[in-house]
PAZAPA-4460 file (N, C-alpha, C; in steps of 0.05 Angstrom, whole numbers, plus 32768, in hexadecimal, padded with zeros to 4 digits):
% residues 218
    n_x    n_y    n_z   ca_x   ca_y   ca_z    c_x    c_y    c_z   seq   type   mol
   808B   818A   81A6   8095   8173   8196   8093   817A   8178     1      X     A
   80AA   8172   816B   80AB   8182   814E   8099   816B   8140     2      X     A
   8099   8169   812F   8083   815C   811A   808D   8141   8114     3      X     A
   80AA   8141   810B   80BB   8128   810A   80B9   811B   811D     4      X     A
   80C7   8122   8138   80C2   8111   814F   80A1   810B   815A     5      X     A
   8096   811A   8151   8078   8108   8155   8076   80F7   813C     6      X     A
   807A   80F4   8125   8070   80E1   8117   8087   80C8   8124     7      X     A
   809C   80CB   812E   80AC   80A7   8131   809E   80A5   814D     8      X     A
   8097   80B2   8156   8088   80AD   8175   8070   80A6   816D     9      X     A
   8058   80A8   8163   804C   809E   8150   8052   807D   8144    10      X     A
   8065   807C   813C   806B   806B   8129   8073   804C   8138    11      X     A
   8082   805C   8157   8090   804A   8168   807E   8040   8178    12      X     A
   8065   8047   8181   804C   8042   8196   803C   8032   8178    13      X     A
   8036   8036   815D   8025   8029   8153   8030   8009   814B    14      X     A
   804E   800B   8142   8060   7FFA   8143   8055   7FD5   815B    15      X     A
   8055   7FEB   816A   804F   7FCC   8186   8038   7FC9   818C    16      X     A
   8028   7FE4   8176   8004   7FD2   817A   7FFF   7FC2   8165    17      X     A
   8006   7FC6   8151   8007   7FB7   813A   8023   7FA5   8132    18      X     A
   802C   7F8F   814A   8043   7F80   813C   8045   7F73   8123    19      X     A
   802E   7F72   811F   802A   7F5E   8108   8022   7F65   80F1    20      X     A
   802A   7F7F   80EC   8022   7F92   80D7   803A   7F87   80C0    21      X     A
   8029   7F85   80A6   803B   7F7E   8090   8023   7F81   8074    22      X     A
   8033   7F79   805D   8019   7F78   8041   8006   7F5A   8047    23      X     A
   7FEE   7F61   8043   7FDC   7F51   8048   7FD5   7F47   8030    24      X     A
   7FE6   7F45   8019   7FDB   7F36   7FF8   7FEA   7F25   8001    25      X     A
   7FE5   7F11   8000   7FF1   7EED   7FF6   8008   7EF5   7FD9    26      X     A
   8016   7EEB   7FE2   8029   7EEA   7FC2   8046   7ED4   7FD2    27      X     A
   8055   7ED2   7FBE   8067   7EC7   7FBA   8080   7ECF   7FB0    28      X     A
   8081   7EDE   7FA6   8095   7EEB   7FA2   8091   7F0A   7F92    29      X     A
   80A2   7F1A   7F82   809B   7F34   7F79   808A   7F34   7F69    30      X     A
   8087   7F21   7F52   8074   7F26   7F42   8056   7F24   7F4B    31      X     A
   8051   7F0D   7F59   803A   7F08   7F67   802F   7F27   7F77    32      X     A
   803B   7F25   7F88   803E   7F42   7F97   8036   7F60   7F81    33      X     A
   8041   7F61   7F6E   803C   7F6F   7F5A   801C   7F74   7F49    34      X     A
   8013   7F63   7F41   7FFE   7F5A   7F3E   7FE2   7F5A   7F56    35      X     A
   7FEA   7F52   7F66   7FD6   7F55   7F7D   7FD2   7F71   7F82    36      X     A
   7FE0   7F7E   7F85   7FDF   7F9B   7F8B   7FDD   7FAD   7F7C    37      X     A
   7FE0   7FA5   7F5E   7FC8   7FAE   7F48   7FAE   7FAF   7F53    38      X     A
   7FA5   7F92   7F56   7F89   7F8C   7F5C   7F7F   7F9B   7F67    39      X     A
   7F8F   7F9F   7F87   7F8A   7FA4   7F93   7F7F   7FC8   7F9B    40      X     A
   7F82   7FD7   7F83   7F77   7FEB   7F76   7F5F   7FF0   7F87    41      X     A
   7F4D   8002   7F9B   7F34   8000   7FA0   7F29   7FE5   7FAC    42      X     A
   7F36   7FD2   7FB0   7F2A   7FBD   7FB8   7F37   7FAC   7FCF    43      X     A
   7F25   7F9C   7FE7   7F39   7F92   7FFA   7F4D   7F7C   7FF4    44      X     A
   7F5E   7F7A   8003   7F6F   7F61   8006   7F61   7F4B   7FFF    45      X     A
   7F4F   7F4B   8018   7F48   7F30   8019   7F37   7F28   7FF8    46      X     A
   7F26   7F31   7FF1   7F20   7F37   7FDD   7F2F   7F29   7FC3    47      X     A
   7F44   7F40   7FC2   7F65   7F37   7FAA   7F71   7F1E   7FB9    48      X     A
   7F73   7F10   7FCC   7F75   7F01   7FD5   7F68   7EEA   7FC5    49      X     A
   7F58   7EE3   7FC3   7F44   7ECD   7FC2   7F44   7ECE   7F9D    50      X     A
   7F41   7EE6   7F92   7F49   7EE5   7F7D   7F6A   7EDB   7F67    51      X     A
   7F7D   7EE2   7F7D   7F97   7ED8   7F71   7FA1   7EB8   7F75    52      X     A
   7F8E   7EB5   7F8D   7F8F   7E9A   7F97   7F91   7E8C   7F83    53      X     A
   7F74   7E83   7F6D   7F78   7E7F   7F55   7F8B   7E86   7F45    54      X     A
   7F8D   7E9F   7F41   7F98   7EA8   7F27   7FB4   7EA5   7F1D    55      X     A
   7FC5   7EA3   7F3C   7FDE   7E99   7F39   7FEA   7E7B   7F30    56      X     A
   7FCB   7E69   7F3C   7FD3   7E54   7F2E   7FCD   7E53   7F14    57      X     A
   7FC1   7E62   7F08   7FBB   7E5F   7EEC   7FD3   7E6C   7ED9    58      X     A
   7FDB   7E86   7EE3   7FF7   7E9F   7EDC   8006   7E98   7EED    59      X     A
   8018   7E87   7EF2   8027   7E85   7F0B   8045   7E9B   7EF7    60      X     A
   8044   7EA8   7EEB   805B   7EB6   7EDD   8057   7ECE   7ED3    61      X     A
   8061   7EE2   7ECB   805C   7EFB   7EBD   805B   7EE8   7E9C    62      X     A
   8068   7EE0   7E8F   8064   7ED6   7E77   8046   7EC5   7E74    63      X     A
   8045   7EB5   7E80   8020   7EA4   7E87   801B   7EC6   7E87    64      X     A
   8012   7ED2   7E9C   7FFC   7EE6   7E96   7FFE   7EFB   7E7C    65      X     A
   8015   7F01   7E73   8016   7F12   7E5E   8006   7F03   7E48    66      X     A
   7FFF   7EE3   7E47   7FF3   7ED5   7E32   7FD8   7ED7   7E39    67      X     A
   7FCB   7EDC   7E55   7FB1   7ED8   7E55   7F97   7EDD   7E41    68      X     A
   7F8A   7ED7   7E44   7F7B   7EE0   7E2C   7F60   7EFA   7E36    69      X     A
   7F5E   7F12   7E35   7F56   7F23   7E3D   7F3C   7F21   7E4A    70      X     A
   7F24   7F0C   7E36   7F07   7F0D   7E43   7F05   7EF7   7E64    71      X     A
   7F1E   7EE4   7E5A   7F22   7ED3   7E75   7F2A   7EE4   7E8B    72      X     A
   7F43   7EF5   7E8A   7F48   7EF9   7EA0   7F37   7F13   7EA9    73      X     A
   7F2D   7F23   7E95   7F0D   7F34   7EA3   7EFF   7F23   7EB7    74      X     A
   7EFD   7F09   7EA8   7EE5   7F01   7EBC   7EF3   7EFB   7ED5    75      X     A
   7F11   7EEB   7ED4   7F1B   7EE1   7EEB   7F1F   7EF8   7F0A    76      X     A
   7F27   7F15   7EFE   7F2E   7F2A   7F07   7F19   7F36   7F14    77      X     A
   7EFD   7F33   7F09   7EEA   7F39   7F04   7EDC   7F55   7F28    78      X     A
   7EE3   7F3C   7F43   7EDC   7F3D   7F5A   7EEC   7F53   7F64    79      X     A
   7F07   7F5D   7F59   7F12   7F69   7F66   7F0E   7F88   7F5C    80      X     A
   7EED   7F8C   7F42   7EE6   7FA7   7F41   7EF9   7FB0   7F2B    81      X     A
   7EF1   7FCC   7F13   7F00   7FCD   7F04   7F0C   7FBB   7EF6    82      X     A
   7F00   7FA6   7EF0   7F0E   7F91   7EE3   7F18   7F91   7ECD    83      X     A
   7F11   7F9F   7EB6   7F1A   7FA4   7EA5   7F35   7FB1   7E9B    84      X     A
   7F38   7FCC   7EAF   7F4D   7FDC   7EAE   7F66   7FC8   7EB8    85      X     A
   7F5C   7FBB   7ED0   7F70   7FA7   7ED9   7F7F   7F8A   7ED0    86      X     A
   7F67   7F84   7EBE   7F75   7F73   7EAF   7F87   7F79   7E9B    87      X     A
   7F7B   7F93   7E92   7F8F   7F9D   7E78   7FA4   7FA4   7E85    88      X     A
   7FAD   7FB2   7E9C   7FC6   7FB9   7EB1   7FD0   7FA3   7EB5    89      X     A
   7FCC   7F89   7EBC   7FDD   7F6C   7ECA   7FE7   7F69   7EB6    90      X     A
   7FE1   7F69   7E9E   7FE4   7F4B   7E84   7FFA   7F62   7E78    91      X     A
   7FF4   7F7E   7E72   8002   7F93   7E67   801D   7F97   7E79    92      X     A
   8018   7F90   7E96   8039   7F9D   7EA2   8049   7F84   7E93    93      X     A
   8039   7F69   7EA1   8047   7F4C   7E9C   8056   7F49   7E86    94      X     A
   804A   7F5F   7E76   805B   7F58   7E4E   8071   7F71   7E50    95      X     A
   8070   7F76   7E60   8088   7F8E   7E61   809E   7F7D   7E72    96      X     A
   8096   7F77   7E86   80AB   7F69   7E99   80B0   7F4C   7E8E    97      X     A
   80A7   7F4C   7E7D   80BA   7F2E   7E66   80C0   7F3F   7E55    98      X     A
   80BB   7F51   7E41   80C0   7F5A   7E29   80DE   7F6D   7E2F    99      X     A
   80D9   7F80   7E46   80F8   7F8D   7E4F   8104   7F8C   7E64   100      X     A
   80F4   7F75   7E81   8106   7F75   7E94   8110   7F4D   7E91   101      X     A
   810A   7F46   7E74   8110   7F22   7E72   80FD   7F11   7E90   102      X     A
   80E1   7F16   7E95   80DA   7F0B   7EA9   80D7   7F14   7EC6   103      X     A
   80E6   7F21   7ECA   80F7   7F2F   7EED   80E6   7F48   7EEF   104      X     A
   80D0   7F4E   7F00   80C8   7F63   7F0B   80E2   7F78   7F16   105      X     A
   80DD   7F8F   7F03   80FC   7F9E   7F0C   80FC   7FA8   7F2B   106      X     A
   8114   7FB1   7F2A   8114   7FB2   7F48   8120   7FD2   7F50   107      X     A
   810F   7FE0   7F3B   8120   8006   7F3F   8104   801C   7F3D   108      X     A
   80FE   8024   7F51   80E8   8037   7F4C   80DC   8044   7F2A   109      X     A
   80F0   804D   7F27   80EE   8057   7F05   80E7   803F   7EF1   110      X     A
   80EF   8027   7EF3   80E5   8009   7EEE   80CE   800C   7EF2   111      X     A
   80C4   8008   7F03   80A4   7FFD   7F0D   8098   800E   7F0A   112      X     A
   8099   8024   7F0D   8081   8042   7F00   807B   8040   7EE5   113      X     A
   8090   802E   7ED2   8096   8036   7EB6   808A   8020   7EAC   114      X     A
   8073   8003   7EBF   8064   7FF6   7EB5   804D   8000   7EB9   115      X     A
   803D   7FF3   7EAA   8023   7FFB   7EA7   8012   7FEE   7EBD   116      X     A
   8000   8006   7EC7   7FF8   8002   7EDB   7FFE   8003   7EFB   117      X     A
   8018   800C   7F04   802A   8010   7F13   8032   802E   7F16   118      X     A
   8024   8036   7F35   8025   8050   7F3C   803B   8046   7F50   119      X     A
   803D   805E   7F5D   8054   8058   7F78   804C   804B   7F93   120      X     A
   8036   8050   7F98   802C   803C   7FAD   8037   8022   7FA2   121      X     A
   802E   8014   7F87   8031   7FFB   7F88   8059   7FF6   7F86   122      X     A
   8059   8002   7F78   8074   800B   7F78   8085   8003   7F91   123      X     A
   8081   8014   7FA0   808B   8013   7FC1   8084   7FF9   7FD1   124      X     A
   806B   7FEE   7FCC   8069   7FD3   7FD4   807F   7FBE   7FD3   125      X     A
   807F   7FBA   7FBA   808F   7FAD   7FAC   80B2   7FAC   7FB6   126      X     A
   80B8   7FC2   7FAF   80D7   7FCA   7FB6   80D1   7FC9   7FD2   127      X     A
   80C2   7FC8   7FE2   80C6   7FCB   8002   80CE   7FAC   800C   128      X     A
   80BA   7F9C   7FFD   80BB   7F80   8004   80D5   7F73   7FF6   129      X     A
   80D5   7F7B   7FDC   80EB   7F63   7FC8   8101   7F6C   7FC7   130      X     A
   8108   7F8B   7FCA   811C   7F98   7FBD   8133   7FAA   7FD2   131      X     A
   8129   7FA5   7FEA   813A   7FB5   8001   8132   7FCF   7FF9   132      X     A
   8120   7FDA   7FF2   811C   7FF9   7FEB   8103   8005   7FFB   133      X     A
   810A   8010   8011   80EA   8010   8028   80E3   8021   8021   134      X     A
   80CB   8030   8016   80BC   8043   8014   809F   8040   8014   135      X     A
   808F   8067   801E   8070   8065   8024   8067   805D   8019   136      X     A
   8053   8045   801B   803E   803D   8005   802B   804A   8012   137      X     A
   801C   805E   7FFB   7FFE   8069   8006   7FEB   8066   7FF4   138      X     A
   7FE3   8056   800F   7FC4   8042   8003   7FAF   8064   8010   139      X     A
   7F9A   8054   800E   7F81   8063   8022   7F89   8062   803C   140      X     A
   7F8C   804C   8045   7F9B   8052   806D   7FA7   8065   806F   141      X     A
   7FC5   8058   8065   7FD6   8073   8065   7FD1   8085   8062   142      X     A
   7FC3   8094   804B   7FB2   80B1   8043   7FA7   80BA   8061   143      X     A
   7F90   80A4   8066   7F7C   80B2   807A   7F91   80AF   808D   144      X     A
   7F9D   809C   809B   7FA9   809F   80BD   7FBA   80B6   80B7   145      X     A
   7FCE   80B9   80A6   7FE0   80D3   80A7   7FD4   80EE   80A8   146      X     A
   7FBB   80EF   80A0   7FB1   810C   8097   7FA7   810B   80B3   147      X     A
   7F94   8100   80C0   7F86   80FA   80D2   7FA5   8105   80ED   148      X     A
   7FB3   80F6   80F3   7FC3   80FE   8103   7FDB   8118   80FF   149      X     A
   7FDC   812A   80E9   7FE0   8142   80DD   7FFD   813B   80E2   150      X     A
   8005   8122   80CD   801C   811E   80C3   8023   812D   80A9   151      X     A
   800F   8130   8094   8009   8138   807A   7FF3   814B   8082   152      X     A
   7FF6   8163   806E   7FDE   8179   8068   7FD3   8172   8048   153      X     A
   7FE2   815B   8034   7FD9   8157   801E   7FC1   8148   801E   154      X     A
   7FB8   8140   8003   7FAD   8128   7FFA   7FAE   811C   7FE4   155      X     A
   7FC7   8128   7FD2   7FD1   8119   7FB8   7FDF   8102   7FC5   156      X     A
   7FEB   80E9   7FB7   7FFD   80D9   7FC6   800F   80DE   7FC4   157      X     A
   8021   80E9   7FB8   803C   80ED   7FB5   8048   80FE   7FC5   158      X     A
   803A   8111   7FC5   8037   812D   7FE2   8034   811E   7FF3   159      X     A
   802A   810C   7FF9   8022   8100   8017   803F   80F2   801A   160      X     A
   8049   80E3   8005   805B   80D3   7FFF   8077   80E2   800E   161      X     A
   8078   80FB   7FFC   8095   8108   800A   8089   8115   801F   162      X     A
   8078   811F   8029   8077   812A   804A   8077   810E   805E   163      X     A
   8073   80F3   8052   807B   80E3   8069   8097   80D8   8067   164      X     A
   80A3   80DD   8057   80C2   80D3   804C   80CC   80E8   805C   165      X     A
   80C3   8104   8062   80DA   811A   8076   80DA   8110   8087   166      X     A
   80C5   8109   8096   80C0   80FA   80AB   80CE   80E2   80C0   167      X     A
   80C1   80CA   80AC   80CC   80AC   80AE   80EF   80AC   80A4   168      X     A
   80FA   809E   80BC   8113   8095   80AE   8114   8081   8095   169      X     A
   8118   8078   807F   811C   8069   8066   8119   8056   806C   170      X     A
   812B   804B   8080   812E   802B   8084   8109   8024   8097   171      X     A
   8106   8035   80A1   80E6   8033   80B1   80CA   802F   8090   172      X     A
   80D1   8040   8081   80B0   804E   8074   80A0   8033   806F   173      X     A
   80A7   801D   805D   80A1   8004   805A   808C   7FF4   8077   174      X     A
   80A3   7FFA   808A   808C   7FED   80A0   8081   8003   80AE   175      X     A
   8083   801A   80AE   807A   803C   80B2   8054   802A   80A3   176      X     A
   8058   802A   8086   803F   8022   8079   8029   8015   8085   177      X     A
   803F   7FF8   8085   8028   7FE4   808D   801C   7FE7   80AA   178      X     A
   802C   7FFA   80BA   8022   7FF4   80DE   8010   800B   80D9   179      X     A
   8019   8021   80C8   7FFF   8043   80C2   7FE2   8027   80B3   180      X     A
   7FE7   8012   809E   7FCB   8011   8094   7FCB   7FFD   80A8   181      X     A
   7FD0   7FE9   80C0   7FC3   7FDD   80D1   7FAD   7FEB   80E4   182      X     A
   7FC0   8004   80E7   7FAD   8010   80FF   7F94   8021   80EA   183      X     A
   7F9D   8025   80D4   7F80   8033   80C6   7F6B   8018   80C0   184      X     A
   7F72   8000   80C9   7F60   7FF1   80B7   7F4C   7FE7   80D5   185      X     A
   7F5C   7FDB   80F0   7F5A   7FD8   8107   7F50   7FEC   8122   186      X     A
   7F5B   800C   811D   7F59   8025   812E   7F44   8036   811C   187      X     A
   7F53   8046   810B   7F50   8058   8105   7F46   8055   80F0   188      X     A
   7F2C   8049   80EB   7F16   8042   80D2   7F09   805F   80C7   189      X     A
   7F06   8059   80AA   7F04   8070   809F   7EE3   807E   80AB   190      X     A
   7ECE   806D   80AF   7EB6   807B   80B6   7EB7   807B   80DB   191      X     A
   7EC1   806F   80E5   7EBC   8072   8103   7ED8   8068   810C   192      X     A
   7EE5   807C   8111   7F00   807A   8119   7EFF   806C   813A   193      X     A
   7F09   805A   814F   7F0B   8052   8169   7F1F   8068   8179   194      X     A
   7F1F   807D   8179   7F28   808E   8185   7F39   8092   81A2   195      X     A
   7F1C   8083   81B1   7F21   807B   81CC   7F36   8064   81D6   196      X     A
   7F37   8056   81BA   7F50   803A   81B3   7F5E   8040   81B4   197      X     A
   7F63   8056   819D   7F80   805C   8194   7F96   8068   81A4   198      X     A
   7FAE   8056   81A5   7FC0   8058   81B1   7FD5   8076   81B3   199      X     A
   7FD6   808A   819D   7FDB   809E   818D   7FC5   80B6   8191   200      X     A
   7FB1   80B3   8199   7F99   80CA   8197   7FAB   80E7   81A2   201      X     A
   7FBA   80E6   81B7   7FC1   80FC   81C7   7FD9   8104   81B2   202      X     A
   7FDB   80F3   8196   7FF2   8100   8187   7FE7   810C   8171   203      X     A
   7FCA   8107   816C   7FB9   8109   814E   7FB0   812D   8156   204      X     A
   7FA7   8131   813E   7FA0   814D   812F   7F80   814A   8136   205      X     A
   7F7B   812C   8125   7F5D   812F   8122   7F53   8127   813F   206      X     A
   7F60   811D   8156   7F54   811A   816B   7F4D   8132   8179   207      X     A
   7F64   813C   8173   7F66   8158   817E   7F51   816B   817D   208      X     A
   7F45   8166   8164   7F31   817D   8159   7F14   816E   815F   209      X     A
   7F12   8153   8162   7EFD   8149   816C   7EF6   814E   8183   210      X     A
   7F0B   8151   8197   7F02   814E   81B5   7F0A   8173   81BE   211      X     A
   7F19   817E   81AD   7F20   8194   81C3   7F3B   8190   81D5   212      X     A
   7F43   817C   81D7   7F61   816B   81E9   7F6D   817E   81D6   213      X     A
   7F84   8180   81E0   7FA0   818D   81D6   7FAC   8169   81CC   214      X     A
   7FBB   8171   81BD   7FD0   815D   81AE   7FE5   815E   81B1   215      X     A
   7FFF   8150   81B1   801C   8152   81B3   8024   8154   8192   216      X     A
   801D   817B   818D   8018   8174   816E   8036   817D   816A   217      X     A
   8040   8184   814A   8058   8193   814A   805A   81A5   8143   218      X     A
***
């Protein structure tokens, strides 16, 4: 089995264990979405969750937050770690996306890299959900389940990024993401992986080398 056809075989068995795989930040539309997944930097959902809860009603706009006033929203930000860097990242994209996109979280890869604070993971979130543009978001899941099942030999993201783009068909990578970080968050946990669970083990690298089993590698 070549490498491609194990990762959509892969993809198609994790697919129906995880139906309900999608982004787990609360938002409302792109900008919200945007913002959360700043936060969400090193820190859980649920977490940035409980924090935007608030915050949106307070910034319900990119213009409101570009006005915030810096020591408030440190403190507001505060729970989701790095608070500082992150407040200066929300309030700093927000004045860009009023100052040159008039309000409108843009909607073009080269756009969203070109705000502050906005790598491609968040990037790809974004355009996956708002923008018809499906691409890898690689969080930590994605990192660990891909390497773990010897989809990727990297561990930069962007390397990880285009060895799962040869892979995944385009219109798939978006929900490719969210069903790879369900099963890393549910299966395949970073300190004690459920092995014996996992639906995929007879397709993985690292099971392989755990037990001695042969793999349906490529």
């Amino acid at each position: 089995m070549d490498l491609k056809t194990r990762a959509r075989k892969i993809f198609g068995i994790l697919r129906q264990t995880h139906p309900d795989a999608r982004v787990m930040l609360n938002h409302r539309n792109a900008y919200e979405l945007l913002v959360a997944t700043i936060l969400a930097a090193q820190c859980t959902d649920e977490r940035v969750n409980e924090v935007t809860d608030g915050l949106f009603r307070k910034y319900p706009t990119p213009e409101a937050l570009a006005k915030a006033k810096p020591a408030t929203l440190e403190k507001e930000v505060r729970p989701t770690g790095f608070f500082r860097q992150k407040a200066k990242s929300i309030t700093s994209c927000s004045r860009v996306i009023v100052e040159r996109h008039g309000g409108k979280v843009p909607g073009t890869m080269d756009e969203l890299v070109a705000l502050p604070g906005v790598g491609r993971k968040t990037a790809n979130v974004v355009l996956g959900e708002y923008y018809d543009t499906p691409g890898i978001i690689v969080d930590t899941h994605v990192k660990r389940v891909t390497t773990r099942l010897g989809l990727t030999g990297n561990s930069d993201p962007d390397r990880i990024e285009a060895d799962l783009d040869r892979l995944i068909p385009r219109r798939d990578r978006t929900v490719f993401s969210h069903v790879i970080g369900f099963h890393g968050r549910r299966i395949c946990a970073a300190r004690k992986p459920e092995c014996d669970e996992c639906p995929v083990s007879r397709l993985c690298d690292y099971y392989r080398q755990l037990t001695g089993k042969d793999a349906q590698r490529g």
